[in-house]
C-alpha positions in Angstrom: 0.0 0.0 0.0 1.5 3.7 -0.9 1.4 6.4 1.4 -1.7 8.0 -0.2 -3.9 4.9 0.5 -6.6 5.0 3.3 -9.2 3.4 4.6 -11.9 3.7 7.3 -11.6 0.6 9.7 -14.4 1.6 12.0 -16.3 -2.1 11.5 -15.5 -5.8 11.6 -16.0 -6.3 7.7 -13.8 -3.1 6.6 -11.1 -4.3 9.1 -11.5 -7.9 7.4 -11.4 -6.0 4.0 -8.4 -3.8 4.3 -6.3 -7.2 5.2 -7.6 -8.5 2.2 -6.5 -5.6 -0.1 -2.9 -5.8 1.3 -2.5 -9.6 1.4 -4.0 -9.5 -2.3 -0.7 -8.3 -3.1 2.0 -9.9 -0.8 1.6 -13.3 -0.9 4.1 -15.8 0.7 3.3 -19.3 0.5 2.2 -21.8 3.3 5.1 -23.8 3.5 3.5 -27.2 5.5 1.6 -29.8 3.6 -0.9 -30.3 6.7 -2.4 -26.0 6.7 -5.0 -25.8 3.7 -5.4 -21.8 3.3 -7.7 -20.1 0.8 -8.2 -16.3 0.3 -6.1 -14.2 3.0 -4.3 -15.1 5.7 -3.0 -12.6 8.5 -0.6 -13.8 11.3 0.7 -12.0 13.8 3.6 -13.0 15.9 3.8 -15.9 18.0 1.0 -18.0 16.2 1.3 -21.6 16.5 -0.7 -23.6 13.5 -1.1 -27.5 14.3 -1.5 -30.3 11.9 -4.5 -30.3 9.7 -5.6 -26.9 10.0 -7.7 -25.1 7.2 -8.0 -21.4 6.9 -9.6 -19.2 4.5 -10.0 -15.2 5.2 -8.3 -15.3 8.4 -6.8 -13.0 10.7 -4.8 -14.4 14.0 -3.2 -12.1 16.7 -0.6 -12.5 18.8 0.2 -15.5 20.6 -2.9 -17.8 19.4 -2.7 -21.3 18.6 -4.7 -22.4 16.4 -5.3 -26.4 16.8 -4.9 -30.0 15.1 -8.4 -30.2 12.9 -10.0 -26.5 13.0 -11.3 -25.1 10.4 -11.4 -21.2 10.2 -13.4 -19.1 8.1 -14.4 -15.5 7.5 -12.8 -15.3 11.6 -10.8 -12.9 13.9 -8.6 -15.0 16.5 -7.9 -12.3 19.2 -4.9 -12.7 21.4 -3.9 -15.3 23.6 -6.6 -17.5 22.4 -6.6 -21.4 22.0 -8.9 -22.3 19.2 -10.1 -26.3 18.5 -13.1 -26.8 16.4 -14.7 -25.3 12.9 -15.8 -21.6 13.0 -17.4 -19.2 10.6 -18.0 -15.0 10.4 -17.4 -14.5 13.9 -14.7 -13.2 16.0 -12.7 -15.5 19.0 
């Protein structure tokens, strides 16, 4: 994104939005056989991904794990959070 861009963040679906307009254009590549992402993927530090994970338009904060099995989707994974299980459009 350039200096000139900007973008109002004041809800859930513009701050899921503007992560997809920068990770449109920076893509780095899952590099494990056992995560399945689609769309976007934002992870902050500290994340730990298990085995068997898929992801599609996700954003993880620090310190969140993430578990063997889950399945994300259209989620926000707050801080500090342990997440098992299949989740969609909502934030943990």
């Amino acid at each position: 994104l350039d200096s000139d861009y900007w973008y109002d963040i004041g809800s859930i679906g513009a701050y899921s939005s503007i992560h997809a307009d920068f990770f449109n254009k920076t893509r780095m590549p899952v590099s494990s056989q056992t995560i399945k992402a689609e769309g976007y993927i934002s992870l902050s530090d500290n994340v730990v991904l298990e085995d068997n994970v898929f992801l599609k338009n996700v954003i993880v904060w620090e310190n969140a794990v993430i578990q063997s099995g889950s399945i994300l989707e259209n989620v926000i994974v707050r801080n500090d959070r342990v997440v098992q299980g299949t989740y969609k459009n909502t934030i943990l």
